[in-house]
N, CA, C and O atoms as a Tripos MOL2 file, in Angstrom:
@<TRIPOS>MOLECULE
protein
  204   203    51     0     0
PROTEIN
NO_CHARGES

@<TRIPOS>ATOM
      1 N          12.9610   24.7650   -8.5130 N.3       1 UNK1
      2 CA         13.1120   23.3460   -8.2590 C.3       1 UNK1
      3 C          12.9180   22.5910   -9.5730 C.2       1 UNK1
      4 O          12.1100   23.1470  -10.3170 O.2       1 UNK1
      5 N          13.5770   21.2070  -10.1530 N.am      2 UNK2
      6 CA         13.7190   21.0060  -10.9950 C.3       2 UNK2
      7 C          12.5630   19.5950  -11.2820 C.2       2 UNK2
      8 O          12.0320   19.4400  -10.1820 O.2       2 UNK2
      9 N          12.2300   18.9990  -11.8350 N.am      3 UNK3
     10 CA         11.0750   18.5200  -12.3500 C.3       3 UNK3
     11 C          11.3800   17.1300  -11.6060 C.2       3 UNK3
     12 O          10.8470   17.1020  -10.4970 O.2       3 UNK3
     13 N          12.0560   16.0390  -11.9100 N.am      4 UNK4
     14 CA         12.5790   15.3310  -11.1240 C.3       4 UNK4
     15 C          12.5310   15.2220   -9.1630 C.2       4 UNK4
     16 O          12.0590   14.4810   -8.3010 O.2       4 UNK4
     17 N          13.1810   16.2240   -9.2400 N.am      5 UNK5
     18 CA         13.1130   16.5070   -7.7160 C.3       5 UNK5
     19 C          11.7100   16.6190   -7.0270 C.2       5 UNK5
     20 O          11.4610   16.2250   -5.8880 O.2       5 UNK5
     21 N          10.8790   17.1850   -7.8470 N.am      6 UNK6
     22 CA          9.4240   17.2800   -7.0380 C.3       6 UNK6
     23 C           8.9440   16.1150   -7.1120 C.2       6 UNK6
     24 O           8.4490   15.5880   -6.1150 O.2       6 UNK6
     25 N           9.0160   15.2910   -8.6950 N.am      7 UNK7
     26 CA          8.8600   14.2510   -8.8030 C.3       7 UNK7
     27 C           9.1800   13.2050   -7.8670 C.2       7 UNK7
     28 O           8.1930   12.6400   -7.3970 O.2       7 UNK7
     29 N          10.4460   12.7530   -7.4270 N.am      8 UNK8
     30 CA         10.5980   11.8880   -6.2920 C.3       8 UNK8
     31 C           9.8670   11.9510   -4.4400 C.2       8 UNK8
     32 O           9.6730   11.1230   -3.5500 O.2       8 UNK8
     33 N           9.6000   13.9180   -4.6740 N.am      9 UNK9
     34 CA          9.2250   14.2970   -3.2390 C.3       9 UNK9
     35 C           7.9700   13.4230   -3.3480 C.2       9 UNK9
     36 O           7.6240   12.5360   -2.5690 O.2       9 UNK9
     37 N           7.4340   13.7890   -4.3190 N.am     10 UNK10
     38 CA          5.2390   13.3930   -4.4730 C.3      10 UNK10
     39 C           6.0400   12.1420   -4.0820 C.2      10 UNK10
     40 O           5.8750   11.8170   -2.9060 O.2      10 UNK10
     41 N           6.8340   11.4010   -4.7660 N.am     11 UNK11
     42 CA          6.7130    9.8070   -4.9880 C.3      11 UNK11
     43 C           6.6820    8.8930   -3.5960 C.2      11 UNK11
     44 O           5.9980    7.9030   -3.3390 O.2      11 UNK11
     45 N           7.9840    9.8060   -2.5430 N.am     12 UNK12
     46 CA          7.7970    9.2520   -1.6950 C.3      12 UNK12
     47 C           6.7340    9.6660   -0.5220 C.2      12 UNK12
     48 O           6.4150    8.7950    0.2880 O.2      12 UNK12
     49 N           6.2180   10.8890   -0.4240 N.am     13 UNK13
     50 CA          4.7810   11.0470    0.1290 C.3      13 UNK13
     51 C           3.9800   10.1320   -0.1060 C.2      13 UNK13
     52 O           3.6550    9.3560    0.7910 O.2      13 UNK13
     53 N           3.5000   10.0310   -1.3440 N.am     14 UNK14
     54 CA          2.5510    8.7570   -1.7490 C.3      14 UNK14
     55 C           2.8390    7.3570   -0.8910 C.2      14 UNK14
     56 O           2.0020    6.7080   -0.2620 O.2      14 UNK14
     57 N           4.1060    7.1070   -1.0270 N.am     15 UNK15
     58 CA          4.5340    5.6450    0.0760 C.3      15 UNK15
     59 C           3.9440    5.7780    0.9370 C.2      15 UNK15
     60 O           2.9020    5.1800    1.2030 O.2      15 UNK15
     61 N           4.6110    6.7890    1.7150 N.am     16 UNK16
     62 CA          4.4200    6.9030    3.1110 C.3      16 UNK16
     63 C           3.0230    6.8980    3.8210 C.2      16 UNK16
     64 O           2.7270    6.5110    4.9510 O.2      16 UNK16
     65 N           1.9650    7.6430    2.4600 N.am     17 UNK17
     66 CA          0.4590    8.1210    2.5010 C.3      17 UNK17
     67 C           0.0090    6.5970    2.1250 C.2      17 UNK17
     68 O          -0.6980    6.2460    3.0700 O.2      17 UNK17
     69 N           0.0870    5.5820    1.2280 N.am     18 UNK18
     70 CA          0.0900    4.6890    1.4080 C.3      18 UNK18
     71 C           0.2210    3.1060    2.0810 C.2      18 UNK18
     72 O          -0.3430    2.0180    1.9650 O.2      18 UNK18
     73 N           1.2600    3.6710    2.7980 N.am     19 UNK19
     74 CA          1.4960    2.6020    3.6250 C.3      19 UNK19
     75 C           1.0460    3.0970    5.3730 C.2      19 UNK19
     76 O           1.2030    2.3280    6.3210 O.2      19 UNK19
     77 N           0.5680    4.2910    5.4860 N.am     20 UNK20
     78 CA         -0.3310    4.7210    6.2980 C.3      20 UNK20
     79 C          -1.5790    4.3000    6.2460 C.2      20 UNK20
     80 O          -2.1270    3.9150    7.2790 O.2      20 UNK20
     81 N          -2.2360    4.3020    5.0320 N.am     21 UNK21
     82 CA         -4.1190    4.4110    5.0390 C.3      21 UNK21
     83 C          -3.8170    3.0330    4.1780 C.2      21 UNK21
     84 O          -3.5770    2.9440    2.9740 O.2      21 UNK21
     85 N          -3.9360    1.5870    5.5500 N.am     22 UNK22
     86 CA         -4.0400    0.3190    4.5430 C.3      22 UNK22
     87 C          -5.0670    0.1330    3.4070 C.2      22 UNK22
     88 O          -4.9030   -0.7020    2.5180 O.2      22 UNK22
     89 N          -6.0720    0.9060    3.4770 N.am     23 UNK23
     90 CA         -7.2470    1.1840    2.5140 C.3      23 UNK23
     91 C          -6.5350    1.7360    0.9220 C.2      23 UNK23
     92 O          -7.2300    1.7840   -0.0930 O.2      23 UNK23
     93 N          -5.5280    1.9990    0.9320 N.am     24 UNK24
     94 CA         -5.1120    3.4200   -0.1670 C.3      24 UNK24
     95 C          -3.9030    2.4630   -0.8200 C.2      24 UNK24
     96 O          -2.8270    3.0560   -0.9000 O.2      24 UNK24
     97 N          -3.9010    0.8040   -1.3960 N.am     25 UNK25
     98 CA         -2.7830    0.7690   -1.4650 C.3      25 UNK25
     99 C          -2.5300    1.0940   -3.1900 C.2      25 UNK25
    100 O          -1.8590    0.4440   -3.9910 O.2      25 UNK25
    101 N          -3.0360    1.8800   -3.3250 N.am     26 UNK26
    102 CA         -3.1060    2.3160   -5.1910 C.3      26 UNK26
    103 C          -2.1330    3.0740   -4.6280 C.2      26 UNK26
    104 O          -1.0320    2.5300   -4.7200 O.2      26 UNK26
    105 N          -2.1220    4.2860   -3.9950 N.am     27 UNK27
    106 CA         -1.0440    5.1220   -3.3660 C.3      27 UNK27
    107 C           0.1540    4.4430   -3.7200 C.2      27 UNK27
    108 O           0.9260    5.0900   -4.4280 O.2      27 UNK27
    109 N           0.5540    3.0810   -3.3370 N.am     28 UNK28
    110 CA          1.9450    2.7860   -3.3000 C.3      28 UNK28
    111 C           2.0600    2.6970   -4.3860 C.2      28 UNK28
    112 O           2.7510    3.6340   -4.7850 O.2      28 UNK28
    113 N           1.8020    2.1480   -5.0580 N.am     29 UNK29
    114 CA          2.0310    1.8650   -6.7800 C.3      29 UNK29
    115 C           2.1560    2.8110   -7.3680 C.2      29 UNK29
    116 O           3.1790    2.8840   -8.0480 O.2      29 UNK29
    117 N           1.3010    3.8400   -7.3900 N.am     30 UNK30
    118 CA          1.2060    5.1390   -7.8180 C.3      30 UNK30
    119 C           3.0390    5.8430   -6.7800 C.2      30 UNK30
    120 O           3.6610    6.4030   -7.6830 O.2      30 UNK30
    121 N           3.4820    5.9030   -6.0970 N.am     31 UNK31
    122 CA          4.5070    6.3920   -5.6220 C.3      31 UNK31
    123 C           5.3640    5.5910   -6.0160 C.2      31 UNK31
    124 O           6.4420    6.0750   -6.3630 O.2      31 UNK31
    125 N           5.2040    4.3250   -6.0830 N.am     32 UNK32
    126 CA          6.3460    3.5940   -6.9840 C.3      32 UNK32
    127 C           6.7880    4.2130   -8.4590 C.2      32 UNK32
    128 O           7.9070    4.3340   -8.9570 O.2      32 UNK32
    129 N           5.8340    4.4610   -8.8220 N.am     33 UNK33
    130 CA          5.8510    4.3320  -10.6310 C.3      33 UNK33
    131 C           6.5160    6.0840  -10.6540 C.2      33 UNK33
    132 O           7.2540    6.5570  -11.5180 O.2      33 UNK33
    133 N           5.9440    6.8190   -9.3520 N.am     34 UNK34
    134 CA          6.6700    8.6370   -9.8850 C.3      34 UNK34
    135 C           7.7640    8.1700   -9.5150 C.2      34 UNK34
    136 O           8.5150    8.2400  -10.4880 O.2      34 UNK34
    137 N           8.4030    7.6300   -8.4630 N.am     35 UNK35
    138 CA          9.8950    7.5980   -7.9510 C.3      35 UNK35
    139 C          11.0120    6.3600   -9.3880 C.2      35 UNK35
    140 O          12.1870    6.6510   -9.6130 O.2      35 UNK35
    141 N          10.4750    5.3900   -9.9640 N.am     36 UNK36
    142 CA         11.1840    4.9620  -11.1820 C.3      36 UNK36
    143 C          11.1350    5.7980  -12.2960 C.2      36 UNK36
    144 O          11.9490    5.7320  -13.2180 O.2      36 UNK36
    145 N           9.9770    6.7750  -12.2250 N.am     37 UNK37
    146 CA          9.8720    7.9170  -13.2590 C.3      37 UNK37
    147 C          10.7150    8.6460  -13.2510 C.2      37 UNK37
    148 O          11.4060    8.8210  -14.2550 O.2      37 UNK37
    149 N          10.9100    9.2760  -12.1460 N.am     38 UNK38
    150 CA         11.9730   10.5450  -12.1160 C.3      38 UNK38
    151 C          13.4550   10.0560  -12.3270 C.2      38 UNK38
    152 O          14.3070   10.7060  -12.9330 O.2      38 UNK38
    153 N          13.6690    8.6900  -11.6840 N.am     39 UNK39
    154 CA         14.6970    8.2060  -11.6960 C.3      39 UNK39
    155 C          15.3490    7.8970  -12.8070 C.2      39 UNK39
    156 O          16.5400    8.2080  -12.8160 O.2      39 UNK39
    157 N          14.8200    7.2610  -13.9540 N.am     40 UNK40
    158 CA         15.0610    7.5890  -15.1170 C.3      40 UNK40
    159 C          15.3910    8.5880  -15.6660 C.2      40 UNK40
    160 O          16.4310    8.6720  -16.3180 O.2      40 UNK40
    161 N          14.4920    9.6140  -15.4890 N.am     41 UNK41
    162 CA         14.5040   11.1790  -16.1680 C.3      41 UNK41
    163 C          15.7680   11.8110  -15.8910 C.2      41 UNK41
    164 O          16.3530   12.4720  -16.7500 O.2      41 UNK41
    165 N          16.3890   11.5680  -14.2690 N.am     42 UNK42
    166 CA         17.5620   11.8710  -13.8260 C.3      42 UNK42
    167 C          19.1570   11.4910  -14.4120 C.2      42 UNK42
    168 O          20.1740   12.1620  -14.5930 O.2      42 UNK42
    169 N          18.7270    9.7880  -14.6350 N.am     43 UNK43
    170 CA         19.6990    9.6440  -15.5820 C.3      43 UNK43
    171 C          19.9300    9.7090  -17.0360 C.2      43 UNK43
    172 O          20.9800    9.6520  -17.6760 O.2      43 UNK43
    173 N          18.5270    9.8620  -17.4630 N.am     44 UNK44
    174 CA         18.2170   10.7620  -19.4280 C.3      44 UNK44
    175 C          18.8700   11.7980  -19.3240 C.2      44 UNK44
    176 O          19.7210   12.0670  -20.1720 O.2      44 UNK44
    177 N          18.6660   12.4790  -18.4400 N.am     45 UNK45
    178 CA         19.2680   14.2750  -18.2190 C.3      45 UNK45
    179 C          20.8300   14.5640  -17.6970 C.2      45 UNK45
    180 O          21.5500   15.5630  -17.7070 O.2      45 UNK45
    181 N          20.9920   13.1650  -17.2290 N.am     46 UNK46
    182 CA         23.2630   13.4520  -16.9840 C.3      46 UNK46
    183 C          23.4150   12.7850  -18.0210 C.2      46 UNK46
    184 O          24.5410   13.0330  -18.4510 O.2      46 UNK46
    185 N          22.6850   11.7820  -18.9180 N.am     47 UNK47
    186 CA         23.6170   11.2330  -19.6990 C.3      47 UNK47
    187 C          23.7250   12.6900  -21.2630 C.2      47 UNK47
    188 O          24.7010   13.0270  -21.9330 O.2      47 UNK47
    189 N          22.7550   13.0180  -21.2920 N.am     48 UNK48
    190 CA         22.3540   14.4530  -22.4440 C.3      48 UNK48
    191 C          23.4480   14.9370  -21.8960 C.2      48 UNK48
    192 O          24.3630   14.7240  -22.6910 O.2      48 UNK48
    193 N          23.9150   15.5830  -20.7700 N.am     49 UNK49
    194 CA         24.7670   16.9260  -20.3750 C.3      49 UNK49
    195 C          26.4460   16.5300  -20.8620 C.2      49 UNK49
    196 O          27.3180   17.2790  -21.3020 O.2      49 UNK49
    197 N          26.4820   14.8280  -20.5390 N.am     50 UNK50
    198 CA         27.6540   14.7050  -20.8950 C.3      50 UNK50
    199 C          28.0290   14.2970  -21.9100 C.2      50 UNK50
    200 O          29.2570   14.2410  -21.9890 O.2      50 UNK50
    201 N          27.4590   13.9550  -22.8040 N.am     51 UNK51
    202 CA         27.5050   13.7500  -24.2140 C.3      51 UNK51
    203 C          27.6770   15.3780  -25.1170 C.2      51 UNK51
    204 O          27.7330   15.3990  -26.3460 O.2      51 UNK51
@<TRIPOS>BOND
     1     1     2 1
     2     2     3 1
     3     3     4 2
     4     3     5 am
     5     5     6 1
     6     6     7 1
     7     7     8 2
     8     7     9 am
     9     9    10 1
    10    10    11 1
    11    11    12 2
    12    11    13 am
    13    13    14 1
    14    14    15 1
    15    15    16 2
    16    15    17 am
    17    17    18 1
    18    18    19 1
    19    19    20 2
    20    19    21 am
    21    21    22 1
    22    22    23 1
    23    23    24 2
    24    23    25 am
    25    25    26 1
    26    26    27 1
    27    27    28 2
    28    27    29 am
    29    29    30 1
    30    30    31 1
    31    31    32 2
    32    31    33 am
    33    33    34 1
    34    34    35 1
    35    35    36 2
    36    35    37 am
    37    37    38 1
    38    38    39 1
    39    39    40 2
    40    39    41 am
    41    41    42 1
    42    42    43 1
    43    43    44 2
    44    43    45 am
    45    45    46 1
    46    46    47 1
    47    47    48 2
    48    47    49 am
    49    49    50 1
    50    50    51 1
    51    51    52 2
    52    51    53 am
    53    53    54 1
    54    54    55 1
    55    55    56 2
    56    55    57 am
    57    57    58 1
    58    58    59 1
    59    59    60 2
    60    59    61 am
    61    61    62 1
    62    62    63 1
    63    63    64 2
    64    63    65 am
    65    65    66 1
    66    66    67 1
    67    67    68 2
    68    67    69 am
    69    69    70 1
    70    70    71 1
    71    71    72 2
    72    71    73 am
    73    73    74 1
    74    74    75 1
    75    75    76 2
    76    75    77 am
    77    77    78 1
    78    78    79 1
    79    79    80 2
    80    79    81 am
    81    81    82 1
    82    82    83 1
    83    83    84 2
    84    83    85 am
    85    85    86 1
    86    86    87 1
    87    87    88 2
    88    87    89 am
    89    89    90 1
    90    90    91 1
    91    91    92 2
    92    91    93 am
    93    93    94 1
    94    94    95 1
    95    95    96 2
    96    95    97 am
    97    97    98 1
    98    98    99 1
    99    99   100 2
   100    99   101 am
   101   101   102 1
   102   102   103 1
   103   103   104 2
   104   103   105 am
   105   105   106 1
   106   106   107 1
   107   107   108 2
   108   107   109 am
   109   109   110 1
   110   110   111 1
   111   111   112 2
   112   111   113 am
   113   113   114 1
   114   114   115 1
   115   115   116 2
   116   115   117 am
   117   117   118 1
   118   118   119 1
   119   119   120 2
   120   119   121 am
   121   121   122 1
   122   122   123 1
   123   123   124 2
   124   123   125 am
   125   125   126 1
   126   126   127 1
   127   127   128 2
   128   127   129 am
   129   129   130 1
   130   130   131 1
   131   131   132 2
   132   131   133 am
   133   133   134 1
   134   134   135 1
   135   135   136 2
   136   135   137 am
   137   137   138 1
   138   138   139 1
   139   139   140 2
   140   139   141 am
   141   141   142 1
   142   142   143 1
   143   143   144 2
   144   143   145 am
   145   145   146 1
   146   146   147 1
   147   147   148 2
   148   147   149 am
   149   149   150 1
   150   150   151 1
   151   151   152 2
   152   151   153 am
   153   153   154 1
   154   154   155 1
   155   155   156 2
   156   155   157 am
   157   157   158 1
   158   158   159 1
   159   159   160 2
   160   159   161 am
   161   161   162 1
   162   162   163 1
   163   163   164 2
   164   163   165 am
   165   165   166 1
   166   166   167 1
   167   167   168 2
   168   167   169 am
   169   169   170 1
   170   170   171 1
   171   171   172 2
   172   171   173 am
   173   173   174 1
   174   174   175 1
   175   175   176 2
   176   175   177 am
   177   177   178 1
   178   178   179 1
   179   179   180 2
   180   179   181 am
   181   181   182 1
   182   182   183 1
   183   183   184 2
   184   183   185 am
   185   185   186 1
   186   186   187 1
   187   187   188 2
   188   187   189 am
   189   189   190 1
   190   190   191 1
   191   191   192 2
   192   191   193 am
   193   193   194 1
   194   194   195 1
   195   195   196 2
   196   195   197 am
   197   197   198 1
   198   198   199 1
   199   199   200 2
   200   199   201 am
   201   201   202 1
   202   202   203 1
   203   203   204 2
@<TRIPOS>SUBSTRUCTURE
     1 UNK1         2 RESIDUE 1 A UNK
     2 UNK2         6 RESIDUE 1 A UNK
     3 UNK3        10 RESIDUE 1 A UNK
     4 UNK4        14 RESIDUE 1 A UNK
     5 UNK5        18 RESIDUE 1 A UNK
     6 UNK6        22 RESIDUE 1 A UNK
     7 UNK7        26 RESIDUE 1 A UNK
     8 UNK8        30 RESIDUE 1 A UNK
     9 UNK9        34 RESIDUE 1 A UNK
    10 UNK10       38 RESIDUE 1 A UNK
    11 UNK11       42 RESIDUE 1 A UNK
    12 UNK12       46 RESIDUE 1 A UNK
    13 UNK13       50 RESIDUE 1 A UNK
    14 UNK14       54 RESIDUE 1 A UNK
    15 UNK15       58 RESIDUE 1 A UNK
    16 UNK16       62 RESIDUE 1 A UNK
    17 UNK17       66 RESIDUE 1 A UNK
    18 UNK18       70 RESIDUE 1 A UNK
    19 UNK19       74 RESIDUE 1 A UNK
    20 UNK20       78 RESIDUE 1 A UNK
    21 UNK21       82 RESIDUE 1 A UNK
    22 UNK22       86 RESIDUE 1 A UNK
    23 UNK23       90 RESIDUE 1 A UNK
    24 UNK24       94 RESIDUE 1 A UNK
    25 UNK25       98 RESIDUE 1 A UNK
    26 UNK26      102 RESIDUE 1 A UNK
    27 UNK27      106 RESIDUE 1 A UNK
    28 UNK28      110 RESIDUE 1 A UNK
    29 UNK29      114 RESIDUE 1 A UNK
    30 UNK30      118 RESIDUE 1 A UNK
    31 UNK31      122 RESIDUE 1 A UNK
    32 UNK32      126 RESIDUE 1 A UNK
    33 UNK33      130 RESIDUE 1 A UNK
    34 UNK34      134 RESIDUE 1 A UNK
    35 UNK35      138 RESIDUE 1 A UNK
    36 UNK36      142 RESIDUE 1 A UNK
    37 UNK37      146 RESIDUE 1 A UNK
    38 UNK38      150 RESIDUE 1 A UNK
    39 UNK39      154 RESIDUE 1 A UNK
    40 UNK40      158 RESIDUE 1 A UNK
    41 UNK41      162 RESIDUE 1 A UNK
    42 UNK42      166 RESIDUE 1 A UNK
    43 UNK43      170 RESIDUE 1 A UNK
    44 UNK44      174 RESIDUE 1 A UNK
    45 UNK45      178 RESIDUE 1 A UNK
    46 UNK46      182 RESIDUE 1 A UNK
    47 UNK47      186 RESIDUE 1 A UNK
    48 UNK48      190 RESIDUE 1 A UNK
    49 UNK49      194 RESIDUE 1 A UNK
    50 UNK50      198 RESIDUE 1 A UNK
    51 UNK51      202 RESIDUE 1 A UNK
């Protein structure tokens, strides 16, 4: 599995774990910030392949 991909899985667990336990809302932020992370990384890594 590729780095990205796990990356978005955690990211959106975290939401979901977040917006479950109203106590936990660091969770969302924290799942925000892996899911714009990877998302980036995804498009760093097609724009490298096609160049």
């Amino acid at each position: 599995m590729s780095l990205w991909l796990i990356l978005i899985i955690v990211g959106v667990v975290m939401l979901i774990l977040g917006v479950a336990v109203s106590a936990a809302k660091v969770l969302i932020w924290i799942g925000i910030a892996l899911v714009v992370i990877s998302l980036i990384m995804t498009l760093v890594n097609r724009g490298k392949t096609r160049v």
